[in-house]
Residue, then its C-alpha position, 0 to 999 in steps of 0.5 A: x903269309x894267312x894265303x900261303x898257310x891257307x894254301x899249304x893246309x889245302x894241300x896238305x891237311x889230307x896227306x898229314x891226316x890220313x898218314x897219322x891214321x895209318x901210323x896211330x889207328x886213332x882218328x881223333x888223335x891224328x885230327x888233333x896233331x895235324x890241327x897243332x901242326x898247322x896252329x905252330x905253322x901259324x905261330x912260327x912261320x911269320x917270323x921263321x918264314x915258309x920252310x922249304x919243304x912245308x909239307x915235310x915241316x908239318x908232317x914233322x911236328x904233326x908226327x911228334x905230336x902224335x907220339x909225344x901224346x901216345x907216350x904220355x898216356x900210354x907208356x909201355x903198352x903194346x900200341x905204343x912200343x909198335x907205333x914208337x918202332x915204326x916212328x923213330x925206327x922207318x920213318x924219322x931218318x927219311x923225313x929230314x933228307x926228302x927231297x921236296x915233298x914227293x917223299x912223304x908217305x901219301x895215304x890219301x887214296x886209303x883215306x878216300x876209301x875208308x871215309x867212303x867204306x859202304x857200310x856207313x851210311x852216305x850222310x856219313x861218308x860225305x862228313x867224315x870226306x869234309x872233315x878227315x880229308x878236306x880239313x873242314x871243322x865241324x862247325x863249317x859241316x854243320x853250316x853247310x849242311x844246315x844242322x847244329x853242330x851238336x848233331x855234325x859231332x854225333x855223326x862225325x863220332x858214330x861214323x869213326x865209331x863204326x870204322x872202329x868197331x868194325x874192323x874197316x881197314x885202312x887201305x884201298x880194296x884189292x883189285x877185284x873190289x876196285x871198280x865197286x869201291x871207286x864207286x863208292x868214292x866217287x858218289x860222295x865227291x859228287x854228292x858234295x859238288x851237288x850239294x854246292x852247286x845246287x844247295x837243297x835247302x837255305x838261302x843260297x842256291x849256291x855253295x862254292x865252297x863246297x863244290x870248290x872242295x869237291x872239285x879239289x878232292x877229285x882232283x887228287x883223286x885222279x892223281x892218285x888213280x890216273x888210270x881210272x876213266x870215270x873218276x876223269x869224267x866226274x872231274x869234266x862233268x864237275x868242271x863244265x857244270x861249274x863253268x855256268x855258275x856265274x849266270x844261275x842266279x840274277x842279281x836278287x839271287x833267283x834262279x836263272x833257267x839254262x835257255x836265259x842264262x847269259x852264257x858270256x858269262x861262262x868260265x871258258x877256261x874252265x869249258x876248254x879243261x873240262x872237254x879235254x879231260x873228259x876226251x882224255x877219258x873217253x880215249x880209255x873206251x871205258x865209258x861209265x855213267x859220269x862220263x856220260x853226264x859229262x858229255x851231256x854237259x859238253x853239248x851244253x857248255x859248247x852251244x853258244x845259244x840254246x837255238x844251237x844245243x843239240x837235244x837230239x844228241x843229247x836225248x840219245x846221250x840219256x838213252x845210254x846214262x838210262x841204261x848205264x844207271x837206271x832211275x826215275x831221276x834219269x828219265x826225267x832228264x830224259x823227258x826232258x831233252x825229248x821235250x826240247x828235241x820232239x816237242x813239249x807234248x811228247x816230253x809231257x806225256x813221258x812226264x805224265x807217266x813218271x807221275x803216274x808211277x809214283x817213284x818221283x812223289x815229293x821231288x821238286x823237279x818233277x812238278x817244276x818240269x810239269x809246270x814248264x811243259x804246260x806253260x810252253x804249250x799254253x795250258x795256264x790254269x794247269x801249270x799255276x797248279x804244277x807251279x804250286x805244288x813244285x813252291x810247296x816243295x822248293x828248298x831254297x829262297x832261289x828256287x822260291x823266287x824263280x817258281x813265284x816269277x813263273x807262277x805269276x806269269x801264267x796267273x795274268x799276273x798275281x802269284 
């Protein structure tokens, strides 16, 4: 029973959530129903049993909630009469005679943009995603984030502050702001996949939870927006990088490079549904910045060994994310399938000049692919110095033992 609530909150947290916005305009209020909605799910439905319609069950008592509260503490106010004439008078015939649960309002999409509006700051976007469409609390935010709770609080209250105060609308943008906004939504889905798939701080090298939601979120997403070919890519791209999780770190928890991963470990499964969504979204001729990753990932995931990858292709392939979305990230990607392609000079004298520029200061890969470049070309003494510096800048205890491994081995030994 715990496994079929866990996966009818999955499914539905968000539905619930982002109707009650759009019927209450209150954020806190619609969160707080929802949330008694599933707690009488957990109540009732181990003796009740699983309604037929669950998702139209909770919606229900979520909905009630909603109005008995706003009854309560604001009777007769305009608010009021307005949300109680659209409640009792458009909704409550509909809800008992649903066919399924394809007849319940879906503002999921307008939730999406709202959460991901640009005018909140993008620390912000990806909290309020968690909480108001993911259903994470805001104790698990904070841990995954790897801030007090408190803070998680403050922020999650100024973000919902801000949609109030400024007047941010809850609906998808018009037609002409579609492709900019998309954007803006899918940055955060993919910001927190990378978050989980490559944490940047703590512990773990890995969140699975997190990268987990993200996959889920842009699956909806697509649902709700099937024409739109980027959100197809950032979903293969999603899937084919997460399809290698399972060798990234050895048995005591430290980074495994890509050219030493075991790829007999990798999700197959998950590979093939990657290369077809993202074949499905090339077939638009829309081609976008993370349909791009995405079929860098695919000449990865499609390698059965490193000797096989084809780093021309995929050079080439960051030839064009460069200039789809230039930065000094992309171009350290770059120096790199170069390196591997022509040769680690030439990848290090790419590397060299990015570090001359300066827009790369304090990023860990930086130094790490300098220390890898200098290794493979057999200039010891300056790759422990590379060495040291990427340690000095290592987030997480994987990245700290796999830096330390390499760093002894071009030190003779001692780290």
């Amino acid at each position: 029973m715990s496994q079929a609530i866990a996966a009818v909150y999955a499914d539905e947290w968000g539905r619930i959530v982002s109707t009650l916005i759009r019927l209450t305009g209150d954020w806190g209020l619609a969160e707080e129903c929802a949330q008694d909605a599933f707690a009488k799910a957990v109540e009732k439905w181990p003796t009740d049993g699983v309604p037929q319609r669950p998702g139209a069950w909770l919606m229900t008592a979520a909905r009630n909630t909603a109005l008995d509260r706003l009854r309560r503490h604001a009777v007769e106010t305009a608010k009021l009469r307005e949300v109680a004439r659209t409640v009792t008078v458009a909704v409550l015939p509909v809800l008992p005679e649903l066919d399924g649960e394809a007849g319940i309002p879906d503002d999921r999409l307008e939730l999406m943009f709202t959460c991901c509006h640009p005018a909140l700051p993008l620390e912000a976007r990806v909290a309020l995603t968690l909480r108001s469409l993911a259903g994470l609390s805001t104790a698990e935010i904070a841990r995954a984030f790897l801030v007090p709770e408190k803070t998680m609080t403050q922020r999650l209250f100024r973000a919902r502050s801000k949609i109030r105060n400024a007047g941010i609308p809850f609906r998808v943008p018009p037609d002409h702001m579609l492709p900019e906004r998309a954007g803006d939504v899918l940055t955060v889905l993919y910001l927190l996949f990378n978050e989980g798939y490559t944490a940047t701080s703590g512990a773990d090298l890995v969140r699975r939870p997190l990268s987990a939601e993200a996959i889920r979120l842009t699956r909806v997403l697509i649902r709700l927006m099937p024409d739109e070919p980027e959100a197809q890519g950032l979903l293969a791209l999603m899937l084919l990088a997460d399809a290698r999780r399972p060798s990234r770190v050895d048995a005591v928890g430290a980074l495994v490079p890509l050219e030493e991963q075991d790829r007999t470990l990798w999700d197959r499964e998950q590979i093939e549904e990657g290369l077809a969504i993202l074949e499905s979204g090339l077939a638009r001729r829309r081609p976008g910045p993370f349909q791009v990753q995405a079929a860098i990932a695919a000449c990865h995931a499609t390698a059965p060994d490193v000797a096989s990858t084809d780093w021309t292709q995929i050079a080439l392939l960051y030839n064009e994310f460069a200039r789809l979305a230039p930065s000094p990230v992309v171009e350290l990607n770059r120096a790199v399938a170069i390196a591997m392609a022509d040769g680690p000079a030439v990848g290090l004298q790419l590397v060299d000049r990015l570090a001359a520029g300066g827009a790369l200061a304090g990023y860990l890969l930086l130094p790490a692919t300098r220390a890898d470049l200098l290794r493979r070309l057999d200039r010891r003494d300056e790759a422990a110095d590379a060495y040291r510096e990427a340690l000095s800048l290592a987030g997480t205890d994987a990245e700290r033992r796999y830096l330390t491994r390499r760093l002894a081995q071009v030190s003779g030994g001692t780290a």
